[in-house]
DRENBAGU-308844 format. One record per residue (C-alpha): x, y, z; residue number from 1. Coordinates in Angstrom, 3 decimals, always signed. Each point is the difference from the previous one (the first is absolute). Layout:
NODE       c1       c2       c3   i
NODE        X        Y        Z NUM
...
//
This chain:
NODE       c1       c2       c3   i
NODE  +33.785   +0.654  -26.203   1
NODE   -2.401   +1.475   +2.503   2
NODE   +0.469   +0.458   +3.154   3
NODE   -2.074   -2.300   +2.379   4
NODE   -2.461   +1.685   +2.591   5
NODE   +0.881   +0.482   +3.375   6
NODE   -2.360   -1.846   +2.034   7
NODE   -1.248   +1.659   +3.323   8
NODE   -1.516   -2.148   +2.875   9
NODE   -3.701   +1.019   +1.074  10
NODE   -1.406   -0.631   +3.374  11
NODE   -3.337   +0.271   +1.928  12
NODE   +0.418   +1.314   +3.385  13
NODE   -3.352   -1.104   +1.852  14
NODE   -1.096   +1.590   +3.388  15
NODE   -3.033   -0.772   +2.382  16
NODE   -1.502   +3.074   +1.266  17
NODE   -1.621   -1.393   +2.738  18
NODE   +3.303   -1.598   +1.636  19
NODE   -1.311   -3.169   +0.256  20
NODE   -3.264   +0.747   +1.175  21
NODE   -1.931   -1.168   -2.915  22
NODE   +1.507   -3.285   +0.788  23
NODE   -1.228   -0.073   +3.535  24
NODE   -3.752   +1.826   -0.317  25
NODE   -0.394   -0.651   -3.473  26
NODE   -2.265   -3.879   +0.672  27
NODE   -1.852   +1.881   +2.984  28
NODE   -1.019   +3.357   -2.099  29
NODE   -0.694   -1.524   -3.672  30
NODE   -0.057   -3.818   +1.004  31
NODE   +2.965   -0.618   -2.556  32
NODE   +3.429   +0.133   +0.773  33
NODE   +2.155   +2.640   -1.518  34
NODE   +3.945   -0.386   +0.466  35
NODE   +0.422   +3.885   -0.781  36
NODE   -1.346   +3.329   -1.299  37
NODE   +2.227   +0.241   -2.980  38
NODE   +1.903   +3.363   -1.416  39
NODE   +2.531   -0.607   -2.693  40
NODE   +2.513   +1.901   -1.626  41
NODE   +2.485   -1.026   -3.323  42
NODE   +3.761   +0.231   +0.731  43
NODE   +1.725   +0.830   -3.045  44
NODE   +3.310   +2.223   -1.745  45
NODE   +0.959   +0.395   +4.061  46
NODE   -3.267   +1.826   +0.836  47
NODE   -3.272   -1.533   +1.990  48
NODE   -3.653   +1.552   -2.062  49
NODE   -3.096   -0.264   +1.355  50
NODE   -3.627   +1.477   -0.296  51
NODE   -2.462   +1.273   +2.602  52
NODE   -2.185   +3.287   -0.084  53
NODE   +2.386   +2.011   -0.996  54
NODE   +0.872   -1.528   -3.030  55
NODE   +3.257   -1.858   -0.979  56
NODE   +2.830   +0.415   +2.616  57
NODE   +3.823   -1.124   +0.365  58
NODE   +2.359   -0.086   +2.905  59
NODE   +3.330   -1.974   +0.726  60
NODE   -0.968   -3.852   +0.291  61
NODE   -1.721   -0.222   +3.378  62
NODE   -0.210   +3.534   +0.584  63
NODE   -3.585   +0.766   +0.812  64
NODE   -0.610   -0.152   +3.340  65
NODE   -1.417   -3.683   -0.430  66
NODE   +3.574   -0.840   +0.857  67
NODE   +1.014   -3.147   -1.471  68
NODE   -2.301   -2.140   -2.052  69
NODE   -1.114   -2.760   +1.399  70
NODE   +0.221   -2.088   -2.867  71
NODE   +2.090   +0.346   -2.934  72
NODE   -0.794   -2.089   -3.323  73
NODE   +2.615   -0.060   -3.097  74
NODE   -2.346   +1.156   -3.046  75
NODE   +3.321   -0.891   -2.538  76
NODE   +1.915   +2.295   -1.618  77
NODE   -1.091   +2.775   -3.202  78
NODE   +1.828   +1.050   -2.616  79
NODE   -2.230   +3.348   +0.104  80
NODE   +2.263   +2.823   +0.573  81
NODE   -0.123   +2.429   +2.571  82
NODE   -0.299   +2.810   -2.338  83
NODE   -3.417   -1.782   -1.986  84
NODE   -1.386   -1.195   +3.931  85
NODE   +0.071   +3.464   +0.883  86
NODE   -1.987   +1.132   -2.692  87
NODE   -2.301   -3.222   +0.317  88
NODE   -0.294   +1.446   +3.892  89
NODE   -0.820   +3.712   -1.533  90
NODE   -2.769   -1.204   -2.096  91
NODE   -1.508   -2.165   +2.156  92
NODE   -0.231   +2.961   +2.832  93
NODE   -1.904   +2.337   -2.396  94
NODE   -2.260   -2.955   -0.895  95
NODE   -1.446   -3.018   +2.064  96
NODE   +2.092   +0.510   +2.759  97
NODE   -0.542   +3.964   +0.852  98
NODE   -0.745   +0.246   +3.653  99
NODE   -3.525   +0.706   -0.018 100
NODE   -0.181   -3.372   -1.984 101
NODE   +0.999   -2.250   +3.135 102
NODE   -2.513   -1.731   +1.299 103
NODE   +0.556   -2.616   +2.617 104
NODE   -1.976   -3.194   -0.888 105
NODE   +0.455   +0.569   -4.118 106
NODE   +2.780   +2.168   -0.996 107
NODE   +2.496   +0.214   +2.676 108
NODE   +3.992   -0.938   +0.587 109
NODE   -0.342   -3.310   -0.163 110
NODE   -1.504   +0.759   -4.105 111
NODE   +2.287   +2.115   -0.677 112
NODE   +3.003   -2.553   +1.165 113
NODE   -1.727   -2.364   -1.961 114
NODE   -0.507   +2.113   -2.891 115
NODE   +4.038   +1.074   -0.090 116
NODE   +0.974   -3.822   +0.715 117
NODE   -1.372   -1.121   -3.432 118
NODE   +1.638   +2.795   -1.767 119
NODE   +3.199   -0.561   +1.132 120
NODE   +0.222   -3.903   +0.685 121
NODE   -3.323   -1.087   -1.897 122
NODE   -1.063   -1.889   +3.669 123
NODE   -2.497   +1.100   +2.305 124
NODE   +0.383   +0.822   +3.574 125
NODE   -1.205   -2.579   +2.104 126
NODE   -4.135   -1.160   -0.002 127
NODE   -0.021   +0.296   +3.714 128
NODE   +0.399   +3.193   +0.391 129
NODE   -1.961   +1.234   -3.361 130
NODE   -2.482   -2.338   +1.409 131
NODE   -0.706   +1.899   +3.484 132
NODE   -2.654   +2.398   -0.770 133
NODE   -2.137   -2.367   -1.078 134
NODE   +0.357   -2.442   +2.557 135
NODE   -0.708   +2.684   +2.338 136
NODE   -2.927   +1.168   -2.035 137
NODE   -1.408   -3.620   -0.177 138
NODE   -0.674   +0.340   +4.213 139
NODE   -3.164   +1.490   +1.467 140
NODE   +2.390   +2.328   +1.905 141
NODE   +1.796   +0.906   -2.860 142
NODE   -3.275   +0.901   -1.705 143
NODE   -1.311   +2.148   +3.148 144
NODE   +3.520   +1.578   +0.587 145
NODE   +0.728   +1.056   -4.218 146
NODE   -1.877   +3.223   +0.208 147
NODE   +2.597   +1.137   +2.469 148
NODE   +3.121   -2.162   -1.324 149
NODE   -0.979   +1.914   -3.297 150
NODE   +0.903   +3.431   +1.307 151
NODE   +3.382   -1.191   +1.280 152
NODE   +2.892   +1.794   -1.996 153
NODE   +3.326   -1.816   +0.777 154
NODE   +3.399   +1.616   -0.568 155
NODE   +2.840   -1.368   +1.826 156
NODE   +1.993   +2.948   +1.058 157
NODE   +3.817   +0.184   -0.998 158
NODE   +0.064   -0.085   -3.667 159
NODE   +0.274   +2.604   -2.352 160
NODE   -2.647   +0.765   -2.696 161
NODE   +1.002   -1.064   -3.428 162
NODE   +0.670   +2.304   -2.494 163
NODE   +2.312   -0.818   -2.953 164
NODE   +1.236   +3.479   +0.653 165
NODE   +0.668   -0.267   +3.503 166
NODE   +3.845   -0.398   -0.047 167
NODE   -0.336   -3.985   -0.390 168
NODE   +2.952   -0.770   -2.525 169
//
């Protein structure tokens, strides 16, 4: 008789990089309200991974210097292994989500939590946060201001740089 797989809860830590700005300026400067300028991050096997411009990165569960997430959303639980996610992570570093790949309206954290949330749980993250660059991009302003928004590298400082060969067990 087989053994049944241990199952191992997944979360979404979401944080609003402007502090609550975009919730106060967001109807003056676009004409739209915005409750939030999302970056996400997928809790799972005890460690918090996230991407930015430097490529995948993991830190203790609210250790970037975000602080605590402002929002925290159950994804389920996996039965993927920390052993397989780690290689899943590896791959996906030296592929799509190298850091020169980041882009911040197209292929950016919030993708690559999305991206990890259907391998390990089959769900997406939430559409209101996948859903933000082009809602911005849909305003005049975001259309005048995208030249400059497109330069942006974000990399919330406090993680560590993935590498499956960077002591991670």
């Amino acid at each position: 008789m087989e053994e049944p797989l241990a199952l191992h809860p997944v979360k979404l830590y979401v944080y609003d990089l402007s502090k609550g700005m975009a919730r106060r300026l967001s109807h003056l400067m676009l004409g739209k309200q915005l409750d939030g300028i999302w970056h996400t991050s997928i809790i799972v096997h005890k460690d918090e991974f996230f991407y930015g411009s430097g490529g995948i990165s993991s830190c203790a569960p609210g250790g970037t210097l975000l602080g605590p997430p402002d929002t925290v959303v159950d994804l389920g639980n996996t039965e993927v292994t920390e052993e397989i996610f780690l290689e899943y992570l590896s791959s996906l570093g030296e592929s799509a989500f190298r850091g020169e790949s980041y882009n911040l309206f197209e292929h950016n954290c919030n993708t690559f939590s999305n991206e990890v949330a259907q391998f390990l749980t089959g769900k997406k993250i939430p559409s209101y946060i996948t859903d933000l660059p082009s809602e911005v991009l849909a305003t005049p302003f975001g259309q005048a201001l995208r030249p400059l928004l497109d330069s942006i590298q974000i990399q919330p400082p406090g993680g560590n740089t993935f590498s499956r060969h960077n002591g991670q067990s």
